[in-house]
N, C-alpha and C positions, 0 to 999 in steps of 0.2 A: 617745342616743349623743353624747357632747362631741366636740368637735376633736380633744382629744388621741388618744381612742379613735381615730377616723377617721384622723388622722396618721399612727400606730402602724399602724393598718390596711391601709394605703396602701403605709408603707413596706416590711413582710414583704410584701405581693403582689410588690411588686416585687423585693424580692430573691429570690421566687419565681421570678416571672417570668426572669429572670437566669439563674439555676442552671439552669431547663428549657432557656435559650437555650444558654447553654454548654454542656451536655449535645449538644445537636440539633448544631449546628456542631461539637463534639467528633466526632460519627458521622458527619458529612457532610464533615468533613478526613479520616480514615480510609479512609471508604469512596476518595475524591479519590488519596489515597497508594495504595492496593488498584491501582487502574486504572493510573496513572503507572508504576507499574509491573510490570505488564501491558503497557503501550502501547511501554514501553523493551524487555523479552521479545519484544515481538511487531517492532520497529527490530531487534532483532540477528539476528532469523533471517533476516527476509527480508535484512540486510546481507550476512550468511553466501551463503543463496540467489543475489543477485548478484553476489559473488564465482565461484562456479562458473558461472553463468552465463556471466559473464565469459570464465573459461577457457576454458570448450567453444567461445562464440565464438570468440576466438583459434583455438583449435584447427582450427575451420571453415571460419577463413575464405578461408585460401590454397585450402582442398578447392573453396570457392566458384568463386573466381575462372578455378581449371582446368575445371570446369565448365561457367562462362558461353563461354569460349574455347572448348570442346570443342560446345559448342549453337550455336555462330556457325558454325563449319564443317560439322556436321548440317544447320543453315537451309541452305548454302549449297548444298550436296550435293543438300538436297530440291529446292530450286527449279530448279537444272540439271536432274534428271531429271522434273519439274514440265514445265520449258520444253520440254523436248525429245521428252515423249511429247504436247505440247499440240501439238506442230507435227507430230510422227507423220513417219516414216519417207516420205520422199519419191519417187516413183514415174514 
């Protein structure tokens, strides 16, 4: 086998090589775009998701605060009759 052969030889491997490269990186930017969006599908819903999240919070939260108020005056209520049957009717 001369140079030239080998030369020749050398250079079709590589523009073999080449074309399999571009091929493989052609299916691995594909698959890359597949997922991307995918991952932007999967950014809107949960966006959506904490949009009403949101709401319901809002909605909640004044119900909250009548709540914690209405629990402050229960504690209060409990410990007065707490205290007062702790000391028991005096004789």
């Amino acid at each position: 086998m001369d140079r030239s052969t080998l030369a020749f030889s050398m250079a079709v491997l590589g523009t073999m090589c080449w074309g399999v490269c571009f091929v493989w990186m052609y299916q691995i930017s594909a698959k890359q775009n597949h997922l991307l969006d995918k991952l932007g599908e999967q950014g809107k819903r949960i966006e959506k998701l904490s949009r009403i999240e949101h709401d319901l919070i809002k909605e909640v939260h004044p119900q909250v605060n009548e709540i914690k108020e209405e629990m402050s005056e229960v504690i209060a209520a409990v410990k007065e009759n707490t205290e007062v049957q702790a000391n028991g009717p005096r004789r």
